[in-house]
Every structure is written in structure tokens, then in C-alpha cells.
N, C-alpha and C positions, 0 to 999 in steps of 0.2 A: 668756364661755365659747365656743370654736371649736366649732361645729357640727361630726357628726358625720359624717366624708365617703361612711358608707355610707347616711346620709338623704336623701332626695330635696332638689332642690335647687329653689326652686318661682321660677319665670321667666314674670312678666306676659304673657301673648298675649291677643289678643281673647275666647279662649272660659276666656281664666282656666285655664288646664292645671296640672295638675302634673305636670313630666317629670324623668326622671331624668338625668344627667352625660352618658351616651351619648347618650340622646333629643335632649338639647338642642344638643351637639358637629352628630349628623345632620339638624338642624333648622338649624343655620346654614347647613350645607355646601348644603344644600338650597337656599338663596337662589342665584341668580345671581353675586349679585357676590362672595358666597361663596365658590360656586362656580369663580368664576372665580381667587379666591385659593387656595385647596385646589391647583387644577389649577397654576398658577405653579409655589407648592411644592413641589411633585411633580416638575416639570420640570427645578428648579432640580439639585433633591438628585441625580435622576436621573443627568442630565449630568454629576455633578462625581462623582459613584461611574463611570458606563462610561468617563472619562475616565481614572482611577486604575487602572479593571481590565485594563487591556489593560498589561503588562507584558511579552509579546514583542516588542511595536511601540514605536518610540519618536514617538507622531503629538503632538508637543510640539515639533518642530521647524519647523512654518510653520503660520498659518490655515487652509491648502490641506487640510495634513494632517488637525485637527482637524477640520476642514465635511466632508472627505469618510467621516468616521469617525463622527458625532454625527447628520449627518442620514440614513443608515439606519435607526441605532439608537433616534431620536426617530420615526423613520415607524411601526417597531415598537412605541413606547411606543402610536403611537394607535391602531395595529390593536388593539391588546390592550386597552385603555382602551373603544373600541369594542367588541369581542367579547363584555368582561365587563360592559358596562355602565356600569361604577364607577370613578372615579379614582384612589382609595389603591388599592383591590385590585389596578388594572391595570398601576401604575407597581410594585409588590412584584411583579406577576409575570416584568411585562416587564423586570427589574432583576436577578433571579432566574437566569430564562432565560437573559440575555445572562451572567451571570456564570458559571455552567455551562456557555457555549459557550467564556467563557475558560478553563475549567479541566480541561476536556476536550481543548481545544487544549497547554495545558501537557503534558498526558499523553503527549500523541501525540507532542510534542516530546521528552518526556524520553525515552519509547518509542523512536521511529523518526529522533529528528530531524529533524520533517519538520511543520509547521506544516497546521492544518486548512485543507480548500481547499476550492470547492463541489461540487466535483465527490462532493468524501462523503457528499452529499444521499443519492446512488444506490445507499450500500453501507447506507443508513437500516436496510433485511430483516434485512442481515446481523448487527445486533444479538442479535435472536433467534434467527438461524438457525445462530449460528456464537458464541452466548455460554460453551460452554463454554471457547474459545479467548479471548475479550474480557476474560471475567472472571475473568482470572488477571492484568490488568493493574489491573482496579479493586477499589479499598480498599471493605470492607464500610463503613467511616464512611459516606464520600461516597455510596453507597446508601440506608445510614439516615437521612443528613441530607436526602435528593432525598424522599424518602418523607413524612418531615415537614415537610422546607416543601412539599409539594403539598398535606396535609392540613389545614396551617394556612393555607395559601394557599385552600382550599375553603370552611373555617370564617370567613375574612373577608367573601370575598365573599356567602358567607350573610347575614352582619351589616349590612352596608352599603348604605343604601340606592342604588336606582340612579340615573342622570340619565336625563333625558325622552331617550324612545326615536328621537327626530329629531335629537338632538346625538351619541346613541351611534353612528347609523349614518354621521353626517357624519363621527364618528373612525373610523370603520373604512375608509369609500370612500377617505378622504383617506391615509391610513395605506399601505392593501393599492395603489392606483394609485398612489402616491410609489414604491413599493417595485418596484411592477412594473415602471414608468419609470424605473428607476434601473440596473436591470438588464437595458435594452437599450439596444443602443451605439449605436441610430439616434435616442433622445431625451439618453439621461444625459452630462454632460459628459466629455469625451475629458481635458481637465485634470485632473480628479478623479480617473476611471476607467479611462484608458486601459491599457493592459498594464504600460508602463514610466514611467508615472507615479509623479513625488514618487524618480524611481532606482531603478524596481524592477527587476531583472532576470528576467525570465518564466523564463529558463533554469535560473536557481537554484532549487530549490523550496524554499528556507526564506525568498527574498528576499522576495515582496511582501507574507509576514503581518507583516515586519519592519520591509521600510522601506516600507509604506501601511497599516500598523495591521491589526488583523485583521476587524474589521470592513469598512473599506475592501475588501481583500483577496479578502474573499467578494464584493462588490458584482464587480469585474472579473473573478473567476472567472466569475459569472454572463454579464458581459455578454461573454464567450468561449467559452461550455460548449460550443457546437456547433463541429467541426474543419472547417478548411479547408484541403483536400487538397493537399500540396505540386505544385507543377508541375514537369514535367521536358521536358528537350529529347527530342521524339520521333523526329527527325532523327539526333543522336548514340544514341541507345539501338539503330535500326533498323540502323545504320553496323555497330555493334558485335556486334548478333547473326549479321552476313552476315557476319563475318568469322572466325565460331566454325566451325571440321571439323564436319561432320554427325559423330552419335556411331553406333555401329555398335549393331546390336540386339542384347542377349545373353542365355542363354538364362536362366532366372527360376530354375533349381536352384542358381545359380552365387553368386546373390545372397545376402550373407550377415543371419542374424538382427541387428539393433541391438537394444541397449539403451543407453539415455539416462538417467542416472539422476541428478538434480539432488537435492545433497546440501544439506540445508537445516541454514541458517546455518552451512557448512562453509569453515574458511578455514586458512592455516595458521601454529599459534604461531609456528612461527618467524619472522614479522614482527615479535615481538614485540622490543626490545632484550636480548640477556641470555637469552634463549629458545633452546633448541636443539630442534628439533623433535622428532627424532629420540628424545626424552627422554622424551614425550609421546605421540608418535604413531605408535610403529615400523611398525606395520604401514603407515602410508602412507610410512613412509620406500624399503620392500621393496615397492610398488606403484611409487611412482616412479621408483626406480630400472631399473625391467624396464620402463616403460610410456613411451609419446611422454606427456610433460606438458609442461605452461606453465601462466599465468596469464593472467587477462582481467580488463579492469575491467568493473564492473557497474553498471547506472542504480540502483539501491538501497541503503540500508542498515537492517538491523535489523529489515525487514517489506517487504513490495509484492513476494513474492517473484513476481510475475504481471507487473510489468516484467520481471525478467530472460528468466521465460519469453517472454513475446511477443518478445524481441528474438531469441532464440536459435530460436523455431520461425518468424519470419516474415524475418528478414535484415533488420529496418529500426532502428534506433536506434531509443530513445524516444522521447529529445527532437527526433526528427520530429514531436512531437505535440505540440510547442511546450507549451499552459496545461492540457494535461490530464493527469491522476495514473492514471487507470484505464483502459489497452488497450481489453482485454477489453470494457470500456463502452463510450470511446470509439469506438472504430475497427471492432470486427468486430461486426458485425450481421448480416450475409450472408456466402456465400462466400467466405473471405478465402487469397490465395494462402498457401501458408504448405512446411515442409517434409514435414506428413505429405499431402498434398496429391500431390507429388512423386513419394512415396514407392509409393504408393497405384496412380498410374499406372503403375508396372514391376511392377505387382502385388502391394507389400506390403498386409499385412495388419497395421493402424495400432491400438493401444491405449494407452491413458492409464491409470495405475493412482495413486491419492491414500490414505491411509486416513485421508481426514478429510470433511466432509461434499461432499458433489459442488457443491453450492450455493455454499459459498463463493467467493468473487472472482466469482460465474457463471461456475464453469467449466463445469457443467453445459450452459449454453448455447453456451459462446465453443466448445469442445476441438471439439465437430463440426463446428462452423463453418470451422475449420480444418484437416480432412480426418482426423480420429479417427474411426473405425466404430465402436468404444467405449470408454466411459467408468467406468473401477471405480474406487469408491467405498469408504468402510469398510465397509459395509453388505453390498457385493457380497463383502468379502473370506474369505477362508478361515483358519481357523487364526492368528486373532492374540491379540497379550498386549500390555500396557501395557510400559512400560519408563522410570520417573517419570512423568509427564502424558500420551505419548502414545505410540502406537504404534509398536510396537519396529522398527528398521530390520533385525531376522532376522526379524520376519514379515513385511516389505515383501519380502526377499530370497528369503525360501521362496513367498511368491504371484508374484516373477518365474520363478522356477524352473520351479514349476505351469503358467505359461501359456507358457513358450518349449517344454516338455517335451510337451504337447499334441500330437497328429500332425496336422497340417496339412499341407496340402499347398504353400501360400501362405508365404512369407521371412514374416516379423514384423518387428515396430517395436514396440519397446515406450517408452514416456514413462514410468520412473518418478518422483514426487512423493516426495519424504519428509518425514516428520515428526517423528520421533524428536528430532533436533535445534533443533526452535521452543524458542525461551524461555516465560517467564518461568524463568531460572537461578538455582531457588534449592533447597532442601534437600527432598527427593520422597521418596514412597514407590519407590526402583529396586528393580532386581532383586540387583542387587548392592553396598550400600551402605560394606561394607568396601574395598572396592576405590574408590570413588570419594571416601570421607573420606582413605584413605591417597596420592590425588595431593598432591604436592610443589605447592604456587603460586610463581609468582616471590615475589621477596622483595622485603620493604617494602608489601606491599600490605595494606587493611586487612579487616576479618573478613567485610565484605560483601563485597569485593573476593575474598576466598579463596573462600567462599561458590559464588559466581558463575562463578569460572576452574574449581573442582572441577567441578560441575554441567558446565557445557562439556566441560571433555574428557572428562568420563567417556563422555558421548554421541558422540564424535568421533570417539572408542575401539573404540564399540559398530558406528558407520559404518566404520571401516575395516576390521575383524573382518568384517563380513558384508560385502565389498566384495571383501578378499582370498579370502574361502571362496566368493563366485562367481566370482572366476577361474578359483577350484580346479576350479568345476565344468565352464565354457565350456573349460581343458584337455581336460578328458575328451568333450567331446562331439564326434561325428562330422561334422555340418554345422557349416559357418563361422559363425561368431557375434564381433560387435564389442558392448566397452562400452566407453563415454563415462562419466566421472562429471567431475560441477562442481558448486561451490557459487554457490549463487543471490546469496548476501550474505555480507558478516561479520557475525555474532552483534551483540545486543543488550547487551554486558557493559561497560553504563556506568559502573559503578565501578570497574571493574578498567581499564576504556583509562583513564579519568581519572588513576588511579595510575602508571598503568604508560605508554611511547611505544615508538613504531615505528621500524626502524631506518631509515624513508626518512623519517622527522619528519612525513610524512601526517597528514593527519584518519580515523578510522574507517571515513569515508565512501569516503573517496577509496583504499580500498586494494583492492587488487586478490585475485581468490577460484582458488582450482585449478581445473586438467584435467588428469584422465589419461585415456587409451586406451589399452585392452590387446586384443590376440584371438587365436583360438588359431590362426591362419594368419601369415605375415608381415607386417606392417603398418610401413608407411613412410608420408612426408609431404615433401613439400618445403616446406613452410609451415606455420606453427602460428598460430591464432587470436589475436589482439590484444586482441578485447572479445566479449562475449557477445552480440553482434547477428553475431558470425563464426561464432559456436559450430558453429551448426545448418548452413552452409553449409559450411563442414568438416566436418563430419559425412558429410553426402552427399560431400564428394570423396573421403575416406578409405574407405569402404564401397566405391567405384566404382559408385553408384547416378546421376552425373550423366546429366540426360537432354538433352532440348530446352526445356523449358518456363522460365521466367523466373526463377523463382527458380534452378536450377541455372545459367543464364548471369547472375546474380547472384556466382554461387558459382564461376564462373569466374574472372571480374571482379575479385575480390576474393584467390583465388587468385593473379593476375597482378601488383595491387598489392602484395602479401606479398612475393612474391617478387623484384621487382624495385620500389621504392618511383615509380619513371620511368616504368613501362611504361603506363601508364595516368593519364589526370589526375581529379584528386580529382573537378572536378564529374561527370565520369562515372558513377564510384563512388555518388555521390549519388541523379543521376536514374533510374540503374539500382532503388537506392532506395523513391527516390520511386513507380518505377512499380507496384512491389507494392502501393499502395494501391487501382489499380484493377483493376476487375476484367478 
């Protein structure tokens, strides 16, 4: 007769014990050379799951690949094997862990298309700080699921005995100093980790979670966090500013109000094949038509809407910043030249208006750093309303109204943010839900697809409605007043680009976002901006705010380029550039 498996099971030891199934499992592990098979195990399993999990990357194509991929992730297994004591519990944490950081990187991809990098370390706050926007991308499952394995991961290591406290701390030293040496490019190898190691292209941001595994990927992001300030020829920059007319001084009533209103995730259907804009978006058809427009390509798509800005308020591309994702982190710390800066010194009076938290991206800190006197917030705002998820673009438009309407004595700038138009594109509580079920989708698309195009324009609708009703209003007013409106990116609507293509056969990424300018005086241009790092330097030439300072002989520069593609040579253009990094 089988013995009954919930009886004790009694196991000869010196003092004669009776231990139980568990007792005796922890009694072996207990031994050394036990222990030392336990720990194999653990190792084996490990390696051959973070090997399978990394499915953005393909590191199954050389040794190089895999070593620079496993021995992170093994440095991690011993920090955590060390921290907790215990070897099952630390290999299921550390297992855990890493497989959460894959599936949060899938997120971000299917999100942004745009692969986890380390520099997301820095935006760790904004979990909390900005979750009502985050978690509208994540699935209550994977919530629930994070929750219970933390508490069944809590309830192991309860269970488990630990290993002697001098081998713990050897897995931890060995673990946290592998790790820390790995991610500086004065010890860890340049074959492994170099920038364009294994083919990665630094410039591409989806290339090195792709071709150097994601793991790998964070290691080089590490050993590059800190920028190294492009150099420029100070010879040709010094050549080029002696050869600008001094500008004449004029008087500060003359100067007209800006607004700048960055239309978020605003782009236009008619890229679409089969799209007639016009069908969709009339009111921006009757904007364009009366307004200088074009198009500019953008360093983003579908989120980071704080590249486009830092290109459009400082004049320097992005990918001047080579390996990093975050300006605002990156680069401005201090006093950074920029265009409210500019503006500032002919006397305008500079403000930024967001109605979402000031903390996010730290604009909070970057917006003054870059010549903003202030910074409004939702909190700071007056009189608003929801409009599906966020805040309606007519009470963005009635608090620009409020603060140009104000008697000052000082021109304004105003920065507006918008919000209305952020994704997640799907079925909301709006204000007007008849109207947005009854948009027309292209055809052939499927229910998430319609879904998702509905949702869009209905908010795109809403932006050009309150866009045309402040022209309406800068007609009526008596001092000169310009707006600029441009979208940061194109939307997030992965199901419906999936379905649907472009009429230039583009990637999502790669297409280009509007500009209009309209005012109520005459407005002319001899050149129209190319890319969003132009935006903000046309800006100031269109207003007739140029002064002396750097960036307006940036905005010359680039002026001259436009206008004549010869008149100037590109590394010019560049160093001119570059020089806005210093101070």
C-alpha cells in the first residue's frame, strides 16, 4: 500500500528527525554541493527563458550577440540572488523582472514604435506623476498579474531558507560591480558595447534594441547617457555673423503678439490613399487656404512630443543628441539659448500654457530654463472641460484668449501645448458622441480600425473648430497678433496605418505634420520651414522679431539656405547649430 503523500516522510539524520517533503527538499538545498546544483539549475533555466524573451531583438545571430545579452542579465540574476538571500526566489525574481522589462518594451513599441532605451531610467517619477496618461496604455491583466507575482514572489522567499550571509554578499558585490563595469565605456568592451556594435545604427531609435538585443541595448545606452557637445568651427560662425547688416532698433508697440500652438498628434488625412481631406477636416481646408502653410518632418512619432518641441524652440535637430531620447534631460540643465530667450530680450513677455501636469517630460524645470517667465499648467487653468480623456482644445483656446486679452503693456509669446488630441483612440465618454460615431472611415478597414480613425478626427475637428474661431478672434483685435499652428507627430492609429497606406508609400513615422500661419496684418515669407528644428526660427523671421543674438543669426542662416539651396554650405548650417549648445 503507497503511503500517504500528506504523511510525513521520515529521513535518517544523526538526531533521527522526522521532517516533512519541504523540510527535506530545504535540507538538501542546504548542503553545498546541493547547493551548488540548485544554483546550476537556476542558471541553466534562466538563461534559456531571457534568451526566448527578447523577441524585438534578434541576438541568435553571432556569440558576440548572445554574451553581450546574457552576461547583464546573469550579473542581475546575482544581484538579486544576493539581495534576497535565496536562489529559487532570486532566479523567479530576477526572471520576472527581466521579462516585465520585455513586455513593457513591446508596449512602448507597439505605442510609439520606438524601443526601451536607458535613458527611461529618468522618466522612472513620471510613472506616478503622469499615470493618469500611462494608464490608458496598460491592460488592467498585466497590473493584476504584476501584483500577484510580487506577492507570490514575497511568499517564497518567506519559505526559503537562506544561504550563509558571506556567499549572499559575494552574489551581490559580484552582481552590482559586473554591472557597474559594464556600463562604463572606460572598462566594458567596445565589441560588445560600442554605440554601433553587432550594426546598430545609433541614429535609428528602433535599431539597437533590434540589432543588439534589448538587453545589450540598455548596457550602451548606459555607457553613453552623458552628451558630448558637438564641435563647430568658430572661425566660420565668427566670419558669418560680421557679415549680417546690424538690425535697426524698433519700437516694442510695433511688435506683434505670437502664439504658437502645437497641435498634438495633428496631421493630415489626406496622406492617407483614397483620403480627401477636405471631407474630414474642412475647417483646416478654409485655414489653409487663407494661411502661408507647409509641412515639416518631425524627430517623433505617436509620443516624445518634447523632441519636436525642443527642436522647434532651440533650432537644433535632435539627432544632434546622437544616443539620447530626452532633450529636456539631456541637454538643458541651465540656461539654454532657445527662442523664448530671444524673444524676451525685445521685450516680449514669454508663457507656456499645457493643461496637463507641469511635471511631465519636466517641463516644469526645462520651459524656464529656456526663457519662459511662466509656466501654466492644468491646475493653473481657468474654465475647462474634458472632451473624451483630456482637455478640450476650446478651453485650451478660451485660456489663450484670457491671457493675450490681459492689458499688458509688454508684446506676448504665448507656447500653447495641446492635449485634446493624445491617444489612446478609442471609444470615450465626448461631448458629442453623435457626431463622432457618424464619421465616414475609409474603406476596408477593420472595427478597431474604424474605432480608432473615428476617435481621431473627431478631435482634429474639434482642433480646427477652435483654431478657425481664433482667427475669428485675432481679426477683430486691434494690436497685431500672429499664430503659428503645427502638429508635433502623427497619431498613434496602429491599426488603422496597418490597414490603410500613404500616398508617398512612407512609414507612419517618416511623414511629415502641418503649418499654418495666419494674422491679422499682412504676412508674407520668402521661405517656408522644411523640418521642425526651422519651425521656431521662422517664427521669429515672420513676426520681424530678428535681433543680434545666435539663435536669430541661426534663423538667418537657414533663411538663406531656403532660399537659395547654394548660398550657404551645409556644414555652416550645422556649426551655427552646434553653437546653441553653449552657452
Amino acid at each position: 500500500m503507497s503511503p500517504n503523500k500528506n504523511q510525513p516522510i521520515t529521513i535518517p539524520f544523526k538526531d533521527d528527525n522526522t521532517m516533512t517533503k519541504h523540510e527535506w527538499i530545504t535540507a538538501l538545498a542546504s548542503k553545498p554541493h546541493n547547493r551548488l546544483t540548485v544554483f546550476l539549475t537556476c542558471l541553466i533555466c534562466f538563461n534559456l527563458l531571457i534568451t526566448l524573451a527578447d523577441r524585438n531583438g534578434d541576438i541568435y545571430k553571432s556569440w558576440g550577440l548572445i554574451t553581450a545579452n546574457l552576461l547583464p542579465a546573469n550579473l542581475f540574476l546575482l544581484s538579486l540572488i544576493g539581495l534576497t538571500g535565496r536562489i529559487r526566489s532570486g532566479t523567479i525574481l530576477s526572471a520576472g523582472a527581466l521579462i516585465m522589462l520585455f513586455a513593457i518594451n513591446a508596449a512602448k513599441i507597439n505605442h510609439l514604435e520606438q524601443p526601451l532605451g536607458f535613458s527611461d531610467v529618468f522618466l522612472a517619477k513620471q510613472v506616478f506623476n503622469g499615470w493618469d496618461l500611462l494608464s490608458q496604455y496598460v491592460s488592467v491583466w498585466v497590473i493584476a498579474l504584476s501584483v500577484i507575482f510580487a506577492i507570490a514572489s514575497g511568499l517564497l522567499i518567506i519559505r526559503e531558507k537562506p544561504i550563509p550571509l558571506l556567499l549572499a554578499a559575494s552574489f551581490l558585490i559580484v552582481g552590482v560591480l559586473g554591472l557597474v563595469t559594464l556600463s562604463d565605456k572606460r572598462f566594458s568592451a567596445g565589441e560588445l558595447y560600442a554605440p554601433t556594435a553587432h550594426g546598430a545604427k545609433p541614429w535609428d531609435s528602433g535599431s539597437p534594441a533590434r540589432d543588439q538585443g534589448l538587453l545589450a541595448s540598455l548596457i550602451v545606452g548606459a555607457r553613453s547617457s552623458k552628451l558630448t557637445l558637438p564641435l563647430f568651427d568658430q572661425q566660420a560662425v565668427d566670419a558669418f555673423s560680421q557679415s549680417l547688416p546690424e538690425k535697426a532698433d524698433k519700437d516694442i508697440k510695433t511688435h506683434p503678439d505670437i502664439i504658437l500652438w502645437l497641435g498634438e498628434s495633428f496631421f493630415d488625412p489626406g496622406l492617407i490613399k483614397g483620403v480627401q481631406t477636405c471631407d474630414y477636416l474642412p475647417n483646416y481646408c478654409t485655414l489653409a487656404n487663407t494661411s502661408l502653410h507647409t509641412q515639416i518632418t518631425v524627430p517623433t512619432y505617436g509620443g516624445n512630443t518634447t523632441r519636436t518641441e525642443f527642436e522647434v524652440l532651440t533650432g537644433i535637430p535632435f539627432k544632434s543628441l546622437n544616443t539620447q531620447d530626452y532633450p529636456y534631460i539631456a541637454v538643458v540643465h541651465d540656461k539654454f539659448k532657445a527662442l523664448p530667450w530671444t524673444l524676451a530680450d525685445q521685450g516680449y513677455q514669454a508663457t507656456a500654457i499645457h493643461p496637463h501636469h507641469k511635471s511631465f517630460w519636466q517641463r516644469n524645470r526645462a520651459l524656464p530654463l529656456l526663457g519662459f517667465h511662466e509656466f501654466i499648467g492644468l491646475k493653473d487653468m481657468k474654465k475647462t472641460t474634458l472632451d473624451g480623456t483630456w482637455t478640450s482644445d476650446k478651453s485650451l483656446a478660451t485660456n489663450i484668449i484670457d491671457l493675450v486679452e490681459k492689458e499688458k503693456k509688454q508684446p506676448q509669446f504665448i507656447f500653447a501645448i495641446s492635449m485634446e488630441g493624445h491617444g489612446p483612440y478609442k471609444k470615450t465618454n465626448v461631448q458629442d458622441p453623435e457626431r463622432r460615431d457618424s464619421i465616414t472611415p475609409p474603406a476596408d478597414i477593420s472595427a478597431k480600425g474604424v474605432e480608432q480613425w473615428q476617435a481621431y478626427i473627431y478631435h482634429a475637428q474639434n482642433t480646427t473648430r477652435e483654431l478657425l474661431a481664433l482667427r475669428e478672434f485675432v481679426k477683430r483685435r486691434n494690436k497685431p497678433t500672429l499664430v503659428v499652428f503645427f502638429g508635433d507627430h502623427l497619431p498613434g492609429l496602429h491599426t488603422a496605418f496597418k490597414e490603410l497606406s500613404f500616398e508617398n508609400e512612407l512609414k507612419p513615422h517618416q511623414q511629415k505634420t502641418p503649418v499654418l500661419a495666419f494674422a491679422n496684418y499682412s504676412l508674407g515669407s520668402e521661405w517656408l520651414p522644411a523640418a521642425s528644428h526651422e519651425l521656431g526660427l521662422w517664427v521669429l523671421d515672420i513676426a520681424g522679431a530678428l535681433s543680434e543674438d545666435t539663435f536669430s543669426e541661426l534663423a538667418q542662416a537657414t533663411a538663406l539656405k531656403r532660399s537659395d539651396d547654394n548660398a550657404l554650405p551645409d556644414q555652416l548650417i550645422i556649426d551655427l547649430q552646434s553653437r546653441q549648445f553653449y552657452p
